[in-house]
C-alpha positions as CSV (number, residue, x, y, z in Angstrom):
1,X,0.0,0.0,0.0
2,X,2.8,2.2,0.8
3,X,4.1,1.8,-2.5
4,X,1.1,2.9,-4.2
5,X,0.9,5.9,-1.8
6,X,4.2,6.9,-2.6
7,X,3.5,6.4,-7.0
8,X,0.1,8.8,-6.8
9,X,1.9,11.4,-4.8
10,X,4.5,11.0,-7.4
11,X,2.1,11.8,-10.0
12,X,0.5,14.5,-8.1
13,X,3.8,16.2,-7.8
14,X,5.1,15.1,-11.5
15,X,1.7,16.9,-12.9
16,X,2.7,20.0,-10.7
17,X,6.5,20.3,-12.4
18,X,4.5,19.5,-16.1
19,X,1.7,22.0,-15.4
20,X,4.7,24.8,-15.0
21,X,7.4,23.4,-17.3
22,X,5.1,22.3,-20.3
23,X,3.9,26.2,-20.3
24,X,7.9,27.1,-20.5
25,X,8.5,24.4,-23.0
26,X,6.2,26.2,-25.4
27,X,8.0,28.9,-25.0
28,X,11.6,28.0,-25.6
29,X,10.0,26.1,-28.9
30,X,9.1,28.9,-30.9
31,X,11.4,31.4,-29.7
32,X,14.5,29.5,-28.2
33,X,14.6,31.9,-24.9
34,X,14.9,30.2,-21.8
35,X,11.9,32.1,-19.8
36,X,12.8,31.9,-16.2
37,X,10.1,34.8,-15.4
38,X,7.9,32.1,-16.3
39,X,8.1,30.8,-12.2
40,X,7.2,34.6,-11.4
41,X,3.8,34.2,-13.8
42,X,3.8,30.3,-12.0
43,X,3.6,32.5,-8.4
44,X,1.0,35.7,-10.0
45,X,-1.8,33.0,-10.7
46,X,-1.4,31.5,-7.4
47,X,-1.7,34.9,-5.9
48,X,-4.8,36.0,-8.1
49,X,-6.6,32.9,-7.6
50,X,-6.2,33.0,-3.6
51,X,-7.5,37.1,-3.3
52,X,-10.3,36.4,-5.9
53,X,-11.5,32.9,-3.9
54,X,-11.8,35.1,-0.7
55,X,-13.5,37.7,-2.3
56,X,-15.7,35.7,-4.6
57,X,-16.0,32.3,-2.8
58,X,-15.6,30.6,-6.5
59,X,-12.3,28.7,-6.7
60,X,-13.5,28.0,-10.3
61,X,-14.2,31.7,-11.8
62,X,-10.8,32.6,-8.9
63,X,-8.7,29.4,-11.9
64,X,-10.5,31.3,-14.9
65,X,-9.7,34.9,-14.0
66,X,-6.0,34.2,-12.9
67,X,-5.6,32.1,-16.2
68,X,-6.8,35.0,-18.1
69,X,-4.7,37.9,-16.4
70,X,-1.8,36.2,-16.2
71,X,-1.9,34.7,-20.1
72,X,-2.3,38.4,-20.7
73,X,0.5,39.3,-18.4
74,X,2.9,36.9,-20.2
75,X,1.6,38.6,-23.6
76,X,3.0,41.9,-22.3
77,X,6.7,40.2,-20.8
78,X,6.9,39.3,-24.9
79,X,6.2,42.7,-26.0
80,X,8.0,44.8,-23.5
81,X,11.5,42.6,-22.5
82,X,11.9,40.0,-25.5
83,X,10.4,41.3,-28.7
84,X,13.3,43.9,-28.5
85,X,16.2,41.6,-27.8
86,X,15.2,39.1,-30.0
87,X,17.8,39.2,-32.4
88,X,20.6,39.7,-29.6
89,X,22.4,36.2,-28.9
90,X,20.4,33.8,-26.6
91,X,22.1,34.9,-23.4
92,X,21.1,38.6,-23.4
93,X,16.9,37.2,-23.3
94,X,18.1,35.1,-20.2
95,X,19.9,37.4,-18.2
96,X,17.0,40.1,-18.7
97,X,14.4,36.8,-18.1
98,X,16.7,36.0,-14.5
99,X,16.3,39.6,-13.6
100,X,12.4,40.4,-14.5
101,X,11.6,37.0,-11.8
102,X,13.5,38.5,-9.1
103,X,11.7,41.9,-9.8
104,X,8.5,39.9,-9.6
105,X,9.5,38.2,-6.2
106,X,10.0,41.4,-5.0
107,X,7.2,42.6,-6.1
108,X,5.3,40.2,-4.6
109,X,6.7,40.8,-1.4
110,X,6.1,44.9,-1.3
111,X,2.0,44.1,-2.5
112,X,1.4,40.7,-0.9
113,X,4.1,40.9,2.3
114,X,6.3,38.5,2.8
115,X,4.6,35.9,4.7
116,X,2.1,34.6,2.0
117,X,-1.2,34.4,1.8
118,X,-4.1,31.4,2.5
119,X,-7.7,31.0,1.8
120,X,-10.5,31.9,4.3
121,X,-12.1,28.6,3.5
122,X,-10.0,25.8,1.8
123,X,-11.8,24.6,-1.9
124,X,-11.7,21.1,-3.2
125,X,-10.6,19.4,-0.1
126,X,-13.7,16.3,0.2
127,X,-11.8,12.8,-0.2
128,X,-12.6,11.0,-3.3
129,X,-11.9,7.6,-3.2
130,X,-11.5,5.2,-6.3
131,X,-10.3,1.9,-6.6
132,X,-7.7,1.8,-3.7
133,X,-7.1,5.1,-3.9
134,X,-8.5,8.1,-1.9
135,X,-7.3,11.5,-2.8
136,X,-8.7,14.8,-1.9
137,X,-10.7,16.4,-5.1
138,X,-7.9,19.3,-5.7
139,X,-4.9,16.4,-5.7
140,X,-7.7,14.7,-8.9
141,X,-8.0,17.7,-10.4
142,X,-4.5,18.7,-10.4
143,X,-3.3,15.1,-12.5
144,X,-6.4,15.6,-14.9
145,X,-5.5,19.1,-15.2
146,X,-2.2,18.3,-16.1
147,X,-2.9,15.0,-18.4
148,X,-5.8,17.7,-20.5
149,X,-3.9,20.7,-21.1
150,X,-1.3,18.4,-22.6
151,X,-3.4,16.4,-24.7
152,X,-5.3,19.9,-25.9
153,X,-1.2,21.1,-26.8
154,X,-1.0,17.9,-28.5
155,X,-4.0,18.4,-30.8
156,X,-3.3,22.2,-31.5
157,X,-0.1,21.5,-32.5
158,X,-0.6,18.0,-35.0
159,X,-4.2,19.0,-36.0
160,X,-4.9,22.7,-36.6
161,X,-3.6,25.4,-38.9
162,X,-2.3,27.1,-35.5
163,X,-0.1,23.8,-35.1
164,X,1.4,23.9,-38.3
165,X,1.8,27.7,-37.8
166,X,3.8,27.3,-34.9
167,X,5.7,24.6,-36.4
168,X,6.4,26.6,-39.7
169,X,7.0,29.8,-37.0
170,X,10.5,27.3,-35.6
171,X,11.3,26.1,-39.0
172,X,11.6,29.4,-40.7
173,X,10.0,32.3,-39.4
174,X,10.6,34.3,-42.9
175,X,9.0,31.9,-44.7
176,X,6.0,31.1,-43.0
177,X,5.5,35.2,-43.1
178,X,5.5,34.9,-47.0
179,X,3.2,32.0,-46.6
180,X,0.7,34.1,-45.0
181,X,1.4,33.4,-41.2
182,X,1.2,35.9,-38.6
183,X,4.4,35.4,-36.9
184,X,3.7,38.1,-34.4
185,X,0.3,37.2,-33.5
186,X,1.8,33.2,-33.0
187,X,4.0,34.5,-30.9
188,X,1.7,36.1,-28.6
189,X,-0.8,33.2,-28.6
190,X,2.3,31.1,-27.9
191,X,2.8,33.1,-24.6
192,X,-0.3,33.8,-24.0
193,X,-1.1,29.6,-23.7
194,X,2.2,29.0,-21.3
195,X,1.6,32.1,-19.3
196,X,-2.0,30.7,-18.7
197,X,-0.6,27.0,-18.1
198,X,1.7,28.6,-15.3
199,X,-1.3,30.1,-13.7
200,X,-3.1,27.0,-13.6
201,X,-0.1,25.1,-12.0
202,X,0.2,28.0,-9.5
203,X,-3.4,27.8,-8.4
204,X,-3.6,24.3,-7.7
205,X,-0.1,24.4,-5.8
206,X,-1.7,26.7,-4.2
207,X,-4.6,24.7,-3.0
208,X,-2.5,21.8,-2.2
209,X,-0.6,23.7,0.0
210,X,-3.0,26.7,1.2
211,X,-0.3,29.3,0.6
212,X,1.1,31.6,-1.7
213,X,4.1,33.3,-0.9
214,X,6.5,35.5,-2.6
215,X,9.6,32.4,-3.7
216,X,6.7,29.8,-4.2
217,X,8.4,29.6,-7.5
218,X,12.0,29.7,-7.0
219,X,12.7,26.1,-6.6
220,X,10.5,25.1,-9.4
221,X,12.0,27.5,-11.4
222,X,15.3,25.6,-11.8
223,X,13.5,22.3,-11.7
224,X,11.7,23.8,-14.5
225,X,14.2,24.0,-16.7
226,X,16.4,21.2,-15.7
227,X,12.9,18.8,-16.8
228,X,12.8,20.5,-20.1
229,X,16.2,19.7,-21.2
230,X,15.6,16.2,-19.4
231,X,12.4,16.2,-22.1
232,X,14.1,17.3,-25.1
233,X,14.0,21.4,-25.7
234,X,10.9,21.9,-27.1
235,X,9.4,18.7,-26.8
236,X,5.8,19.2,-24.8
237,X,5.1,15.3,-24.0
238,X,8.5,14.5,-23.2
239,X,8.5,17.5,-20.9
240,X,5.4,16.0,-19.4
241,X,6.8,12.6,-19.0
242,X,10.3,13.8,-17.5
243,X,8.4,16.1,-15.0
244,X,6.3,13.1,-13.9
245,X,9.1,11.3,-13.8
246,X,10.7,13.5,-11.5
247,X,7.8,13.7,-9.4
248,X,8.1,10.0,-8.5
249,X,11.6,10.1,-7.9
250,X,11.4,12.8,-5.4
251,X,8.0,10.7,-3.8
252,X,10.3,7.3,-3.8
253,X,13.5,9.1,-2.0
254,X,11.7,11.3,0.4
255,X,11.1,7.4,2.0
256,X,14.2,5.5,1.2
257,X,17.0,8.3,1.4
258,X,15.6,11.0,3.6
259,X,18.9,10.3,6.1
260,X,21.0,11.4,3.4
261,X,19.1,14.0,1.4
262,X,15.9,16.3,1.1
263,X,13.0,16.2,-1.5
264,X,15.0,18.6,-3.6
265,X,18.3,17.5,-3.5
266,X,17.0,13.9,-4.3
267,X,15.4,15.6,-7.5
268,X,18.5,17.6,-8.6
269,X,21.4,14.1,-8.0
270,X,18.5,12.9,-10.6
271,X,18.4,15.1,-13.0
272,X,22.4,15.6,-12.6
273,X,22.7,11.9,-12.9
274,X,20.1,12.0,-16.1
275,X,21.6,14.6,-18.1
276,X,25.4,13.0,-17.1
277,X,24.4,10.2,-19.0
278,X,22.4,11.5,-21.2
279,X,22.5,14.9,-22.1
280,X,20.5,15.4,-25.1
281,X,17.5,14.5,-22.8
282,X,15.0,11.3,-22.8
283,X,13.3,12.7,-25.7
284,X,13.7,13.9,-29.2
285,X,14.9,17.7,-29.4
286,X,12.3,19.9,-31.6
């Protein structure tokens, strides 16, 4: 029983990691820019969706609304610090992405303070068992979540003229313009989708833990992009599988080698050991 304890909290940590890193992953396929801002827009919907649930008492318009502001938020990172560096080399979008998330973690701490914030009255938190399982509705909703949004991704990208825009966006942007596509507007739907996934991931960590607080998303920030690597850059299911991966790793060692390390030090000798051996990642690059 222990074992299959320790495999669902796994998951439930795994679909946290993809929630955040699948969002990034979008990102760094179209445009190649390693957005670690992203964790800030990860801690802005947890944030949103904890004020608007006390205010409203809807965790479900609270997930909407935060999705929606911060997919709009991400839109305007694009425009105001990336649009203009583009053509600079890849480290100069980095360095300016490194420095806009620890503006937004202090940020967070001059309008939010710097002890977090909880909800009045915890959503989603009725067991719900099935088969031998029994998990709380948020922890449910959090792996379908997760699973969803990645299977949506997977049919926007192989099945619609968006897909095959973003695709011919990567190949050769000055092409696909003389073919008709909108290479700015992509690029703003492209954010606008992993800003929104981050804000999803960052309300349902923050009902799993009930608190949001100004570095929620400083650890996962480096996880973040350690799993995308791990995933192949670019490469939205293997992102979802290394992240889920990862989450079971960390579930399994908590147990067996809590003596000799923590939960994220466990994770970070795995993805070391990963990329060691292979450092390409599990998956093919796009």
């Amino acid at each position: 029983m222990l074992f299959v304890e320790l495999l669902v909290q796994g998951l439930l940590q795994g679909s946290i990691y993809g929630l955040i890193a699948v969002g990034l992953t979008l990102v760094y396929g179209l445009l190649r820019i390693l957005h670690v801002a992203h964790a800030g827009l990860f801690t802005l919907g947890g944030y949103i969706c904890v004020i608007l649930t006390n205010q409203t008492g809807s965790f479900l318009l609270a997930v909407l609304a935060s999705m929606l502001l911060v997919g709009i938020t991400g839109m305007l990172i694009y425009r105001i610090c990336y649009q203009p560096i583009l053509d600079q080399p890849p480290f100069v979008p980095l360095i300016a992405s490194i420095g806009l998330f620890i503006a937004m973690e202090e940020l967070f701490r001059i309008f939010f303070g710097a002890y977090g914030l909880s909800f009045t009255e915890l959503p989603l938190q009725e067991p719900l068992p099935f088969l031998q399982v029994s998990l709380k509705q948020a922890e449910w909703l959090t792996m379908l979540m997760s699973v969803g949004f990645v299977a949506i991704l997977a049919f926007l990208a192989n099945r619609t003229k968006l897909g095959l825009a973003w695709k011919a966006t990567v190949t050769d942007p000055e092409i696909a313009s003389s073919f008709g596509v909108d290479i700015i507007q992509v690029r703003y739907l492209n954010f606008f989708i992993g800003s929104s996934l981050a804000a999803a991931s960052g309300c349902m960590m923050a009902v799993l833990n009930n608190l949001v607080e100004p570095t929620m998303g400083s650890v996962p920030s480096y996880k973040m992009l350690a799993i995308i690597v791990l995933g192949g850059l670019g490469n939205v299911r293997g992102t979802l599988i290394a992240a889920i991966l990862l989450g079971i790793i960390e579930s399994y060692g908590t147990i067996y080698l809590d003596d000799l390390l923590d939960r994220d030090s466990i994770a970070f000798v795995f993805l070391i050991i990963a990329l060691m051996i292979r450092p390409q990642g599990l998956f093919q690059r796009t």
